[in-house]
C-alpha positions as CSV (number, residue, x, y, z in Angstrom):
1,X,-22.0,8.9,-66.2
2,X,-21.4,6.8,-63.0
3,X,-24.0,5.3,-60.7
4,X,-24.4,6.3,-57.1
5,X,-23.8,4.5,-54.3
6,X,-25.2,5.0,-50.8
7,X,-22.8,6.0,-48.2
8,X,-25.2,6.2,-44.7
9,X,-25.9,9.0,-42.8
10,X,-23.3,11.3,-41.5
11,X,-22.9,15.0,-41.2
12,X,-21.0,15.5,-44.2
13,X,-19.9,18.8,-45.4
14,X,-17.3,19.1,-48.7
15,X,-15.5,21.8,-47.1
16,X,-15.8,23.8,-43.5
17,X,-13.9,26.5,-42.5
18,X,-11.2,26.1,-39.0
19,X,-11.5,28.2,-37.2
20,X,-10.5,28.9,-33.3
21,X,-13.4,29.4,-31.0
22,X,-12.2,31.9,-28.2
23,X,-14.0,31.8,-24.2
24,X,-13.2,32.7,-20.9
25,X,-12.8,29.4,-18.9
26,X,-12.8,30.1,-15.0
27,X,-10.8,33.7,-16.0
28,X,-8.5,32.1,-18.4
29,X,-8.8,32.3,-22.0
30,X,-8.6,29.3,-24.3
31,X,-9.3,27.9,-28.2
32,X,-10.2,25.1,-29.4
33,X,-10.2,24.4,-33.0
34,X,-13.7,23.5,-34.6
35,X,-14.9,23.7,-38.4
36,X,-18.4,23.0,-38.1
37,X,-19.0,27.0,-38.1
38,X,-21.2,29.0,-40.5
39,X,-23.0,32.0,-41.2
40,X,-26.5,31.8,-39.0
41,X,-27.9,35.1,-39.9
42,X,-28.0,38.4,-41.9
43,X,-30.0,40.6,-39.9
44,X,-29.1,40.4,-37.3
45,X,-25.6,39.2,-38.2
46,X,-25.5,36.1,-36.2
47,X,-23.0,33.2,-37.0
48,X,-23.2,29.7,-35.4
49,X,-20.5,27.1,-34.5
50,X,-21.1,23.2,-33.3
51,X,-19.2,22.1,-30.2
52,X,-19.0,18.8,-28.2
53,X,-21.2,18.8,-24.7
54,X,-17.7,17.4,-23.4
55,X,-15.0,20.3,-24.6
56,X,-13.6,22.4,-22.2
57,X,-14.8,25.3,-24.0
58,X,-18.0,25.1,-23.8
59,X,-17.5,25.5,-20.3
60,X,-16.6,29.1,-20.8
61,X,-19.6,30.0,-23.5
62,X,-22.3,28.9,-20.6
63,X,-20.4,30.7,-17.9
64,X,-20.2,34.2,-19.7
65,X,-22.6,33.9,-22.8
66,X,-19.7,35.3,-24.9
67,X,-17.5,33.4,-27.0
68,X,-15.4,34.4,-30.2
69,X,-14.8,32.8,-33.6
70,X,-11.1,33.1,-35.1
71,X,-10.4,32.5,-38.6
72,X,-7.1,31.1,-38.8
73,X,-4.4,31.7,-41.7
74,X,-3.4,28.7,-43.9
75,X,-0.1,29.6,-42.1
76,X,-1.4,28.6,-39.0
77,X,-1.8,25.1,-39.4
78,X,0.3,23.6,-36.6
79,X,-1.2,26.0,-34.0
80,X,-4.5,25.6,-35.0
81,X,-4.3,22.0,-34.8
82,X,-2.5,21.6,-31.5
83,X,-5.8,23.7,-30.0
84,X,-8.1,21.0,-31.4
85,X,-6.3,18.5,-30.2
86,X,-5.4,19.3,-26.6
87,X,-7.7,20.0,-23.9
88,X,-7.9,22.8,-21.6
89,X,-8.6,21.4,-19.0
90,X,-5.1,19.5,-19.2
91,X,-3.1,21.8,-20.7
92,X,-3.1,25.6,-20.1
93,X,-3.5,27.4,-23.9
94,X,-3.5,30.7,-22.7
95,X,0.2,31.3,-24.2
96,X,-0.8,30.2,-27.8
97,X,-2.3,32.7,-28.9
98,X,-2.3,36.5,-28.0
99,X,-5.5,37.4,-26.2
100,X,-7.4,41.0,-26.1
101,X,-10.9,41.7,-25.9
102,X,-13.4,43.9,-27.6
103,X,-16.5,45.3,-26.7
104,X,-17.9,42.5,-24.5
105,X,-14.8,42.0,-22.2
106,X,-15.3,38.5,-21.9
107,X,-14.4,36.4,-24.9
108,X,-10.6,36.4,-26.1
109,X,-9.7,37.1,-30.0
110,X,-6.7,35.7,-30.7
111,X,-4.3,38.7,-31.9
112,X,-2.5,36.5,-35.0
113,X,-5.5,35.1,-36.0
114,X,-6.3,37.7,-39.4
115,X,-10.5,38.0,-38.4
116,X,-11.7,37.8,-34.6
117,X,-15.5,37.4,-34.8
118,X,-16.6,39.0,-31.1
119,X,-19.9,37.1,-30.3
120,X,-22.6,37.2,-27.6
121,X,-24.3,34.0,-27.3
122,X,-27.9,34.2,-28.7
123,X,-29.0,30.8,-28.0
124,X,-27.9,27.3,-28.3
125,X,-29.6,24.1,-29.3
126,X,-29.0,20.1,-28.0
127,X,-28.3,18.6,-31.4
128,X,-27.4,15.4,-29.7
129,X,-23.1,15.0,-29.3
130,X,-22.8,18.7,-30.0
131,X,-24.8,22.1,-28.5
132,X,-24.8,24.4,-31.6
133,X,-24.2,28.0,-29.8
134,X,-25.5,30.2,-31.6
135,X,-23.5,34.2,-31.6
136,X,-25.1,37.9,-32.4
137,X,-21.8,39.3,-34.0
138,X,-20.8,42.2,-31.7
139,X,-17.9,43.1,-33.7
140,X,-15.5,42.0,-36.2
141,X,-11.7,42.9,-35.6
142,X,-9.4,42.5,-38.8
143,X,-5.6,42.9,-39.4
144,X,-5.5,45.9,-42.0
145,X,-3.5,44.0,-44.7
146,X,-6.3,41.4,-44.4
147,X,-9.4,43.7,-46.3
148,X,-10.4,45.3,-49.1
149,X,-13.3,47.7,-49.7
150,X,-14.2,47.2,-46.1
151,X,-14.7,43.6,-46.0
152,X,-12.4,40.7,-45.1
153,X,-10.5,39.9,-48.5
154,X,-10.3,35.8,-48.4
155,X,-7.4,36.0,-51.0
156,X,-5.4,37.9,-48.0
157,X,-6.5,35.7,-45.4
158,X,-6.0,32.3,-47.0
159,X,-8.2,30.7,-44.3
160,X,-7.5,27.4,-43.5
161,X,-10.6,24.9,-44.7
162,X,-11.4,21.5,-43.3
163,X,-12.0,18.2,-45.2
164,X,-12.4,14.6,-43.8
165,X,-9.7,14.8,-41.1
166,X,-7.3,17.2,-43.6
167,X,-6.2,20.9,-43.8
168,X,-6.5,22.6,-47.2
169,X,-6.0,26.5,-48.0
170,X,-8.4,28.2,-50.5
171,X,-7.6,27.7,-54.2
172,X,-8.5,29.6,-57.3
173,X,-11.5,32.0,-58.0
174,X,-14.1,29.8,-60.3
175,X,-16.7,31.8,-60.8
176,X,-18.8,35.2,-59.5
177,X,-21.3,34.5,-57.3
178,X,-25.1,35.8,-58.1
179,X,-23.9,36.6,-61.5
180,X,-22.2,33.6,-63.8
181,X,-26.1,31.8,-63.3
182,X,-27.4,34.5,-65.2
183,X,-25.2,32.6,-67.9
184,X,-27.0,29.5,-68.2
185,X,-29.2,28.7,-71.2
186,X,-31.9,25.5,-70.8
């Protein structure tokens, strides 16, 4: 067995999904790639995503209180990362993606984007760099080829999955959730 070492504080996660975050920015609507997104809730479904005070984006969540979450395809890679690394307020990103709207009306889901997660925001807390906006999940839109039994089928979607400044897809299934545990024998 190896020793540990100490490595400092840091917000350190060994894998987080990219996805795009969708809002209306003075009418427009723009993404910005972020992967510090996650599940906030089950009742009611809520989900959470940390942005910069300084992105153009944000902009749009505090000017509508709606913004979406976009789970990108692993085939998605070059778009995905040009909206994380250009601003809107230089560049106009409208024409990236195809935009329509759901029930609210007010945040963009990105059409080629296999899950649009339509949120209205809920609340949002000063973690210090970032404001973590926190959604009620209105809706969820997915492409048809992307579920099974009702539920978005990650083997369809192939999200794309953030590590330490690199893009990976999902690899192979290693175990069953709330089940395989039942295995082990102390």
């Amino acid at each position: 067995m190896t020793g540990k070492i100490t490595l400092g504080p840091m917000p350190y996660m060994s894998v987080m999904p990219a996805v795009l975050v969708g809002s209306n920015v003075k009418g427009k609507p723009n993404y910005m790639t972020a992967a510090w997104a996650t599940v906030a809730s089950m009742a009611p479904p809520m989900v959470c995503v940390a942005i910069n005070k300084v992105r153009y984006t944000a902009q749009g969540i505090e000017e509508n209180k709606t913004f979406s979450l976009n789970v990108t395809s692993s085939n998605q890679v070059i778009e995905t990362d040009y909206c994380g690394i250009t601003s809107g307020s230089n560049k106009d990103k409208s024409g990236v993606f195809t935009s329509f709207y759901g029930k609210l009306g007010t945040a963009p889901l990105a059409q080629e984007c296999p899950v649009n997660i339509e949120c209205k925001l809920f609340s949002s807390v000063d973690c210090g760099s970032h404001l973590l906006y926190i959604g009620e999940v209105i809706e969820i839109h997915a492409d048809e080829n992307s579920v099974t039994d009702g539920k978005p089928d990650i083997r369809k979607i192939n999200p794309i999955v953030y590590a330490q400044a690199t893009y990976f897809d999902v690899g192979a299934e290693t175990g069953k959730a709330f089940s395989d545990g039942k295995k082990f024998q102390q």
